[in-house]
C-alpha positions as CSV (number, residue, x, y, z in Angstrom):
1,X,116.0,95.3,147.0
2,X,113.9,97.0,149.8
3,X,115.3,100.1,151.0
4,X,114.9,101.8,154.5
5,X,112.1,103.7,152.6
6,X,110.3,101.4,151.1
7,X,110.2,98.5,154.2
8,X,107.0,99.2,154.8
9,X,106.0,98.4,151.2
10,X,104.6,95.1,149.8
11,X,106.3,95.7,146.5
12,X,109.1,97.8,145.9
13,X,108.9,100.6,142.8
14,X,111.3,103.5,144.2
15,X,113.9,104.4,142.3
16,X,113.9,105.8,138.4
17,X,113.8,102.1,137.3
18,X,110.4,101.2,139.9
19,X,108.3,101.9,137.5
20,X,109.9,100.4,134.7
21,X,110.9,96.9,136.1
22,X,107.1,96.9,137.4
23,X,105.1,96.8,133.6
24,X,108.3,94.6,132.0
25,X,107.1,91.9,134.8
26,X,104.0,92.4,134.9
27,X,104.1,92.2,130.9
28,X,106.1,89.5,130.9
29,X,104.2,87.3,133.5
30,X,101.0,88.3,131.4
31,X,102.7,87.3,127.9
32,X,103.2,84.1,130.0
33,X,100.2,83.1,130.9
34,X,98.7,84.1,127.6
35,X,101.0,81.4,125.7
36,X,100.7,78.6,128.3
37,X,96.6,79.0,127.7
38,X,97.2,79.6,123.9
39,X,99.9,76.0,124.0
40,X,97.7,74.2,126.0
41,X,94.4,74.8,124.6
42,X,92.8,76.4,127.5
43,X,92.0,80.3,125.6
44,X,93.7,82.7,122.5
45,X,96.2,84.3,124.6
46,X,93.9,87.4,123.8
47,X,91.8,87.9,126.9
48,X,95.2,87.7,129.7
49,X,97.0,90.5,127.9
50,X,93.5,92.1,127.3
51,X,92.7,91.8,131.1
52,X,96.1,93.0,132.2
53,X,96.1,96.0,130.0
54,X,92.5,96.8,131.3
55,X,93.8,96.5,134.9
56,X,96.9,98.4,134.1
57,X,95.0,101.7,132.8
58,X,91.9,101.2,135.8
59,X,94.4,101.1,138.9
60,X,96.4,103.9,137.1
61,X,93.0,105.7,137.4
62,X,91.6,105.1,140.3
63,X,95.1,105.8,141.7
64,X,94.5,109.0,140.8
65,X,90.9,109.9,141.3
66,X,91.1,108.0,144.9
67,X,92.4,110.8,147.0
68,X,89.4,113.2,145.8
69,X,86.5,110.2,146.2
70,X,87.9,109.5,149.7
71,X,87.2,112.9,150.5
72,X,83.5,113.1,150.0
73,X,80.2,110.9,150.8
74,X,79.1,111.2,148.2
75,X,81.9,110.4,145.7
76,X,82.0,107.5,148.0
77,X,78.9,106.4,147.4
78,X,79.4,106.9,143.2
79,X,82.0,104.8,143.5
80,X,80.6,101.9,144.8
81,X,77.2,102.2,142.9
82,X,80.0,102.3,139.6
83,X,81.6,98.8,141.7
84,X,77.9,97.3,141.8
85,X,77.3,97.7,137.6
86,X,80.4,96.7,136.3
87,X,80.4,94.2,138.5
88,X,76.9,93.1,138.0
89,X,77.7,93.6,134.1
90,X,80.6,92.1,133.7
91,X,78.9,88.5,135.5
92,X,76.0,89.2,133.0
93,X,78.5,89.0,130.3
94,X,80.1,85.8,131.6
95,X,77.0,84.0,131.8
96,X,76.0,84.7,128.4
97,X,73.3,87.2,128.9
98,X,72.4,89.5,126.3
99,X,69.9,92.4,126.3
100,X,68.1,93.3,129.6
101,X,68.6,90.1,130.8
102,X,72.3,91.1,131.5
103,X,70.8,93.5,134.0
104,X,69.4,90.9,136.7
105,X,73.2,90.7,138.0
106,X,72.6,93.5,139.8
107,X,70.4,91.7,142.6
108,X,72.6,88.9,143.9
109,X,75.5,91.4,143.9
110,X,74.0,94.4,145.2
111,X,71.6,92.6,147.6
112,X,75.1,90.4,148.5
113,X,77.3,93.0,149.5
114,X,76.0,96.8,150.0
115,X,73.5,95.8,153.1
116,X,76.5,93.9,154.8
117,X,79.1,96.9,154.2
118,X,76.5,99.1,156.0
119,X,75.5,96.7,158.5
120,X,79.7,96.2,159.6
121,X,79.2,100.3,159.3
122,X,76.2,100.4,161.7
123,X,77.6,98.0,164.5
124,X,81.3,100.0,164.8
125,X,83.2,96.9,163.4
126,X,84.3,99.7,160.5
127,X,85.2,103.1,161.2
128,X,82.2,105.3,159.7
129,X,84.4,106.7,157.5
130,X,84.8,106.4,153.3
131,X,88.3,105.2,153.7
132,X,86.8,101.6,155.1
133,X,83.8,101.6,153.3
134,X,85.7,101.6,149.6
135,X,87.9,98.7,150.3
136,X,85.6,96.6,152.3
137,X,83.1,97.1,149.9
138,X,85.2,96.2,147.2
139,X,86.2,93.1,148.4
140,X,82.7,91.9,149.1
141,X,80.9,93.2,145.7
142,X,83.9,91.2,144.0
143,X,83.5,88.0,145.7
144,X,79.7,88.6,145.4
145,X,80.4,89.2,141.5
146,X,82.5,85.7,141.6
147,X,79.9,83.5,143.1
148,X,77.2,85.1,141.2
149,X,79.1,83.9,137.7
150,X,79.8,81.1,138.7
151,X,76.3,79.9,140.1
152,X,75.3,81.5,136.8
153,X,77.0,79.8,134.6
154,X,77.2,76.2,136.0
155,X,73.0,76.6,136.6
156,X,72.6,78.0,133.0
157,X,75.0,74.8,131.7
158,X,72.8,72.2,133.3
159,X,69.7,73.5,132.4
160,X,70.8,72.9,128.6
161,X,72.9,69.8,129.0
162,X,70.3,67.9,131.1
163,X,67.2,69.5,129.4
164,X,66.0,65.9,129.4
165,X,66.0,65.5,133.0
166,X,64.0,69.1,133.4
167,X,61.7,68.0,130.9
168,X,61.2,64.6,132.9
169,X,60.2,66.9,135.5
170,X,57.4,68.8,133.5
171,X,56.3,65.4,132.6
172,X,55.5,64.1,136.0
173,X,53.5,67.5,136.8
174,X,56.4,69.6,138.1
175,X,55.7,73.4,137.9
176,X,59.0,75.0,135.4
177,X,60.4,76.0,138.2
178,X,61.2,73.3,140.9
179,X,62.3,70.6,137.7
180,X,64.7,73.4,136.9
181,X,65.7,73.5,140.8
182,X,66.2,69.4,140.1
183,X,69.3,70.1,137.8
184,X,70.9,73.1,138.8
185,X,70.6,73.2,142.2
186,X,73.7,71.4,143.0
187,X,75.5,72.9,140.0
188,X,74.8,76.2,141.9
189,X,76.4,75.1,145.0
190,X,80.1,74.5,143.7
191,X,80.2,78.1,143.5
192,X,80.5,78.6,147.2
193,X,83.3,75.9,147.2
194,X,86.2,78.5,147.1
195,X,85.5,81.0,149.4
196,X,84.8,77.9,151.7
197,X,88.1,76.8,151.1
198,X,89.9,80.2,151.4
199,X,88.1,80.6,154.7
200,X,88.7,76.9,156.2
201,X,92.3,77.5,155.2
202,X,93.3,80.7,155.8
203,X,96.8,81.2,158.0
204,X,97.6,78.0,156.6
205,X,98.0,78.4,152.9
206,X,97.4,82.1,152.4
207,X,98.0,85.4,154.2
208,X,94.9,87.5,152.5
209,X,95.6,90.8,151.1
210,X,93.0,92.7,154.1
211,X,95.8,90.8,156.8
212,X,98.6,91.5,155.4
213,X,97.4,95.4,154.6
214,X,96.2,96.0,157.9
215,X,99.9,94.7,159.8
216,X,101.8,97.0,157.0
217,X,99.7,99.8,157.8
218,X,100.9,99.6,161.5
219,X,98.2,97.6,163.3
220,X,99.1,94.8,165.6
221,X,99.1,91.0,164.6
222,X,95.4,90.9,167.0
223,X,94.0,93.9,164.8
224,X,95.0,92.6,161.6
225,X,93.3,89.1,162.4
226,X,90.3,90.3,163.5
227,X,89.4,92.7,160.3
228,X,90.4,89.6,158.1
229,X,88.2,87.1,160.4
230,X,85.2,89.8,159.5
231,X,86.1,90.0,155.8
232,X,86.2,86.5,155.3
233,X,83.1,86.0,157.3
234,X,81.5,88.2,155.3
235,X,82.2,86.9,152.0
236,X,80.9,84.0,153.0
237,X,77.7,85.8,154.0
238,X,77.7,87.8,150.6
239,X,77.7,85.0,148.5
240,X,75.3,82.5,150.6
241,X,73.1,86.0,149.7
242,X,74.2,86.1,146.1
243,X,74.0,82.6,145.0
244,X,70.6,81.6,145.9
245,X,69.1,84.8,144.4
246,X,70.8,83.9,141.0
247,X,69.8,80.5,141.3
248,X,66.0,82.2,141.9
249,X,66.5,84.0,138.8
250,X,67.6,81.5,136.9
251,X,65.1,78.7,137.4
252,X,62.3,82.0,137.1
253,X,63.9,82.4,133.3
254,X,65.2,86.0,134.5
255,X,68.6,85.1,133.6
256,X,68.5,82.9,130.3
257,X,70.7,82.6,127.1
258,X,68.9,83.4,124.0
């Protein structure tokens, strides 16, 4: 039940039973979604409760060190390099990528997202201050991280499962790079289909977290619009950034499975 307290809250964790009703769910919906992949063949069940415990103990974390990053520049700025590589590692990892070829992340995500934070910085459109910049930034280095996997992936998949159209390629006097464009360009491009979606339908099918956020924090339905207009704009931007450069470093055998 929200309380007079609490009703400016998304969730409600007062009381000496908050935090105690909050992990049971959250375990619970995660114990959940472990079996249904387990039952229906889609995963182990290892990697939800793995992933929820991993979130659990970061957001416990970063809960506490927050406060003291806000406060400083340059904390700020550690913060979101530390965003950028585990970001940038973590889509390494999902592609495949061992050795220092788990590295070349770092481009599409970092080249995605950092110039545009500064750039909403540099016009006014953000408050020059650390509380905007970790947030904002956030949200674009993840969605940058997102599309990067995914172009990854799908563009690393066709190159093996249509090797014989890329080799057709070669044949004809294609240089290694444009008969690799041939079969993954279009693999690459499904990656941008969700944050097209999420931007042609937001309002209609989702209230984003940044909208919803901004009107609990006390600004007015106006305010609240326009800094989730400019997030979602910039995702887009971010990953129209990111995926091109990781189809680049793909079809350049940057990025490649051993």
């Amino acid at each position: 039940m929200i309380t007079a307290e609490s009703s400016n809250a998304l969730i409600d964790v007062s009381g000496p039973d908050g935090f105690v009703r909050l992990v049971v769910v959250v375990l619970v919906m995660a114990a959940l979604a472990a079996w249904l992949r387990r039952a229906t063949g889609l995963g182990d069940g290892r990697a939800e409760l793995t992933a929820t415990v991993r979130a659990t103990v970061q957001l416990g974390v970063v809960g506490l060190l927050i406060a003291g990053v806000l406060a400083s520049w340059w904390l700020t700025a550690a913060f979101v390099t530390v965003m950028v590589v585990v970001a940038a590692l973590t889509s390494g990892g999902r592609m495949g990528l061992r050795g220092a070829a788990r590295v070349w992340p770092l481009l599409p995500v970092a080249i995605g997202a950092v110039p545009l934070t500064a750039g909403l910085l540099f016009v006014g459109l953000l408050p020059l201050e650390p509380v905007s910049v970790i947030p904002t930034g956030g949200i674009l280095i993840g969605n940058a991280m997102t599309a990067t996997t995914l172009a990854g992936r799908r563009a690393l998949d066709a190159l093996t499962e249509r090797r014989g159209e890329f080799e057709a390629g070669l044949s004809i006097g294609l240089l290694p790079r444009d008969a690799a464009l041939l079969v993954t360009r279009e693999a690459a491009r499904l990656s941008l289909i969700p944050g097209l979606d999420q931007t042609r339908t937001v309002g209609l099918v989702t209230l984003p977290g940044a909208f919803v956020g901004t009107l609990l924090g006390g600004a007015s339905p106006l305010e609240a619009a326009a800094l989730q207009l400019v997030v979602l704009a910039g995702i887009l931007l971010a990953q129209s950034v990111a995926v091109p450069l990781t189809l680049e470093l793909v079809v350049r055998g940057r990025m490649s499975r051993a």
